[in-house]
N, C-alpha and C positions, 0 to 999 in steps of 0.2 A: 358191711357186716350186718348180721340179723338185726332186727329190732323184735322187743319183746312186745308182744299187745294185749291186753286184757279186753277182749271183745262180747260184746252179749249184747243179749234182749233183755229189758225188763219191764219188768211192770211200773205204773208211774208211783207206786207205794213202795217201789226196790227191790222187791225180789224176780231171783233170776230163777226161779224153782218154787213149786207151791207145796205143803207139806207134804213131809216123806220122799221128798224131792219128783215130785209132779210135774211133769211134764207139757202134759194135756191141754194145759192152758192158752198156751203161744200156737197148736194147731189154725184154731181160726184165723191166726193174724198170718200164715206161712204165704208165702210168693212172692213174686217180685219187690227186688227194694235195689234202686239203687245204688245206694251206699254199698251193701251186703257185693249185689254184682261187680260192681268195682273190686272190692277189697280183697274177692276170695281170689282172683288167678295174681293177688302179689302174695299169699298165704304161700311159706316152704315148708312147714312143718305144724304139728300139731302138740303144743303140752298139755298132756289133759288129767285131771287127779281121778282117784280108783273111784269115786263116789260117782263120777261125772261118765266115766269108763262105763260102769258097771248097771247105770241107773238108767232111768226112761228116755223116750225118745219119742219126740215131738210128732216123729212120724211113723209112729208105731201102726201096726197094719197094714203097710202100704209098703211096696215098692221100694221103697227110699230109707226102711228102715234101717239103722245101724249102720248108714253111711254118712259122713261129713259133710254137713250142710245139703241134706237131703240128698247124694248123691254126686254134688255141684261140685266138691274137691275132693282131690285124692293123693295120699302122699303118706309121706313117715309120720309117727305116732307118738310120742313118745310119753306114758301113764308113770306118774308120780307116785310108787304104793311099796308097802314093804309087803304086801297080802298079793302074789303077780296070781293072773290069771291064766287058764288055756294060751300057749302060744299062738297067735293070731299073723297070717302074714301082716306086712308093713306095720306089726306093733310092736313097741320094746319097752318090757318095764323096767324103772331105773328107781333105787331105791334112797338114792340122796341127790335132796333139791340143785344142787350145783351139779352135780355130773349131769341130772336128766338136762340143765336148763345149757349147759355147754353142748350134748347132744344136741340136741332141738337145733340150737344157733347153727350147728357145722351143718346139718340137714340142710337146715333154709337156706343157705350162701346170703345173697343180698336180698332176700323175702323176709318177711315178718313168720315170726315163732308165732302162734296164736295161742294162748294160755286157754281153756276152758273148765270150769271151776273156782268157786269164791274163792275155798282153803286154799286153793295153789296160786292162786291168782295175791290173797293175801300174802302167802309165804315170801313171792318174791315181790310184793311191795318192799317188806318189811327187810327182806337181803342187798337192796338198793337192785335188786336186777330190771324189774321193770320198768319199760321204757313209755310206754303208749296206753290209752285206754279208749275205747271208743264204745258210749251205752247209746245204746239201739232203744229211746222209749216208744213200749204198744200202748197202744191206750184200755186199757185193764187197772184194777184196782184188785190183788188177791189178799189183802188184807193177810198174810201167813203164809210164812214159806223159808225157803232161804234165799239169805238176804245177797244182794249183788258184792257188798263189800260190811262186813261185821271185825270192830277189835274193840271192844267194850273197853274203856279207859283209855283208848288209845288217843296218838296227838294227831291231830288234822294234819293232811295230809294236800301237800300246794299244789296247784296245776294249773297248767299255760293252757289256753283254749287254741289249736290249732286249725280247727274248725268247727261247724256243728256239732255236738255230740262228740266232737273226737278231741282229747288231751295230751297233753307232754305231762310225765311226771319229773317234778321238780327237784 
């Protein structure tokens, strides 16, 4: 069965987006990474929220824009928003967090769901759905942004190191 993953880049100050949700930033650091080439051909699906849908794109200009992982994967979509957008082939907007994250799962069969965006990414912390987190650090300091993982008063949250960079949520 799927696994959930909360996968990103970020900066080594936390954020996965610099103000107004900036993109721009992670351009320089774009290309080969192993980690990244492994992970993306076990990726079945995609959960992404409207902000993350609808916002910049690291590889704006070029070729590669508005494609997953610059191009690198390809597959079902599926945008957490109650605001849907244009119908887009291979994308489906779902307007409650469990139906979208039961989609996604049946999508991927035995691939990883890949979450992209904090809010959604928090949502299903906080639903017990998520499984996996894997933070990708660039080495960048944007000092302002949005952050990889925000719940002001919230309770720490445990995790098993299951390699580098990558986690079990507890």
């Amino acid at each position: 069965m799927a696994k959930l993953l909360y996968a990103f880049s970020t900066s080594l100050d936390g954020f996965i987006a610099g103000p107004g949700g900036d993109m721009s930033w992670l351009t320089p650091f774009l290309g080969p990474d192993p980690v990244v080439d492994e992970l993306i051909p076990r990726i079945g699906a995609l959960l992404v929220g409207r902000r993350t849908y609808g916002g910049d794109d690291p590889h704006r200009g070029t070729e590669a824009e508005g494609k997953p992982f610059g191009g690198g994967w390809d597959g079902p979509q599926f945008v957490l928003t109650h605001r849907p957008a244009a119908p887009a082939p291979g994308i489906t907007f779902v307007g409650d967090l469990a139906e979208a994250v039961a989609a996604a799962k049946e999508a991927a069969g035995d691939e990883y769901v890949n979450v992209l965006g904090a809010d959604v990414a928090r949502q299903c912390l906080e639903a017990g759905l998520l499984d996996e987190i894997l933070a990708l650090p660039v080495p960048v300091l944007l000092g302002d942004g949005v952050r990889m993982f925000d719940r002001p008063g919230g309770e720490p949250v445990a995790l098993e190191l299951l390699a580098p960079n990558w986690y079990r949520v507890r």
